[in-house]
C-alpha positions as CSV (number, residue, x, y, z in Angstrom):
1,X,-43.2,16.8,-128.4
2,X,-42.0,16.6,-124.8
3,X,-39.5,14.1,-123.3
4,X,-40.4,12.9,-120.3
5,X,-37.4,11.4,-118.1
6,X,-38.2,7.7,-115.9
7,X,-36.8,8.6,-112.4
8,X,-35.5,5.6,-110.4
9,X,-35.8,6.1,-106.7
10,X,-33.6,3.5,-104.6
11,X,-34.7,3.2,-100.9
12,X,-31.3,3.2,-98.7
13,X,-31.0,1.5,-95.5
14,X,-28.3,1.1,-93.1
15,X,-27.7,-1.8,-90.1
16,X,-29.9,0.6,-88.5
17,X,-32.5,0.5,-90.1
18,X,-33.8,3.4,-93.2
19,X,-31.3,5.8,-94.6
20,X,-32.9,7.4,-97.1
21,X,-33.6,8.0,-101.2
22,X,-31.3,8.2,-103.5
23,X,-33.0,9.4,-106.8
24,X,-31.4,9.4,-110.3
25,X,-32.5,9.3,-113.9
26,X,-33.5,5.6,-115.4
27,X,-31.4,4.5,-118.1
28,X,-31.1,0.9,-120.0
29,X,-27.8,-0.3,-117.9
30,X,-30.0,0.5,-115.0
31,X,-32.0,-2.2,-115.4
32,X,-29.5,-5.1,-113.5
33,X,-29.9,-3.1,-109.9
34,X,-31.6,-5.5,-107.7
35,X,-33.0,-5.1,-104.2
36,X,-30.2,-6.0,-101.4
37,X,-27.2,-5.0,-103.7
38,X,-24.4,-2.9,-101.7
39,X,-24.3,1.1,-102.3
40,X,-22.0,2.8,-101.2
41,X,-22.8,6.7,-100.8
42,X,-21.7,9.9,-99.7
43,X,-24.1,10.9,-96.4
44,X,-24.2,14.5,-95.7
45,X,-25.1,15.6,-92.3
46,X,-24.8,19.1,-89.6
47,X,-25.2,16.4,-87.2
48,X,-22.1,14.5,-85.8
49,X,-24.5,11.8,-84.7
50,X,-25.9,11.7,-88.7
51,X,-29.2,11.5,-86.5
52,X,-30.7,14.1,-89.5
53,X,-29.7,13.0,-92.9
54,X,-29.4,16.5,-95.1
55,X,-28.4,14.6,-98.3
56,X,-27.6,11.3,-100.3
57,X,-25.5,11.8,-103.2
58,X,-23.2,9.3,-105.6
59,X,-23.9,5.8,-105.4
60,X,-21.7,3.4,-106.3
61,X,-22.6,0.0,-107.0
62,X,-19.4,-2.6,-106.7
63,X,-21.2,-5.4,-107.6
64,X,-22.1,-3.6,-110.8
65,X,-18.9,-1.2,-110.9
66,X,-22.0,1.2,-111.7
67,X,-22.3,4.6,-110.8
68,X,-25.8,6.3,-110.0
69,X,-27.1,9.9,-108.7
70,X,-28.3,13.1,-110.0
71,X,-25.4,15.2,-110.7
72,X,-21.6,13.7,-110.0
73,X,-20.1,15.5,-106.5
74,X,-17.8,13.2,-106.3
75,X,-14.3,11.9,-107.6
76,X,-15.6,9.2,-108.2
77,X,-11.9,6.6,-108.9
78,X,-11.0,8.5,-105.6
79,X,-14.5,7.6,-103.6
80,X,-13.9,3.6,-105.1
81,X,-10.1,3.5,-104.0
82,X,-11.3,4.5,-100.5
83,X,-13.9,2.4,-100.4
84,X,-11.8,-0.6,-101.6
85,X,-9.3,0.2,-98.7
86,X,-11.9,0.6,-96.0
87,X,-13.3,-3.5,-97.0
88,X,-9.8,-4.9,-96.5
């Protein structure tokens, strides 16, 4: 028997309009993400401008203190201290 995975794909957008995708595996906890809900991501780039996106990695959702993403690049307690020192 084969076990199929549920992908979730959330569409990312920025002041400036659409960012990008941000793809992970569905699970159960999952289920509370709701369109308009903050994520806060790592945005890869070559471009100083970030005019070409190369990559979205590691959401973090605060509202949820949920994390989401393929594969874990991050440190992630490090990316939510920064992240809570950039909002004050």
């Amino acid at each position: 028997m084969e076990d199929k995975r549920t992908w979730l794909c959330l569409e990312l957008e920025d002041e400036e309009g659409y960012l990008g995708q941000l793809r992970f595996p569905f699970e159960k906890r999952h289920q509370t993400i709701r369109r308009g809900m903050v994520v806060r991501t790592l945005v890869l780039s070559e471009r100083r401008d970030f005019s070409r996106i190369g990559a979205i990695t590691d959401g973090w959702l605060p509202q949820l203190k949920e994390w989401v993403g393929e594969y874990p690049y991050l440190l992630r307690p490090a990316f939510e201290e920064l992240c809570l020192r950039r909002l004050r």
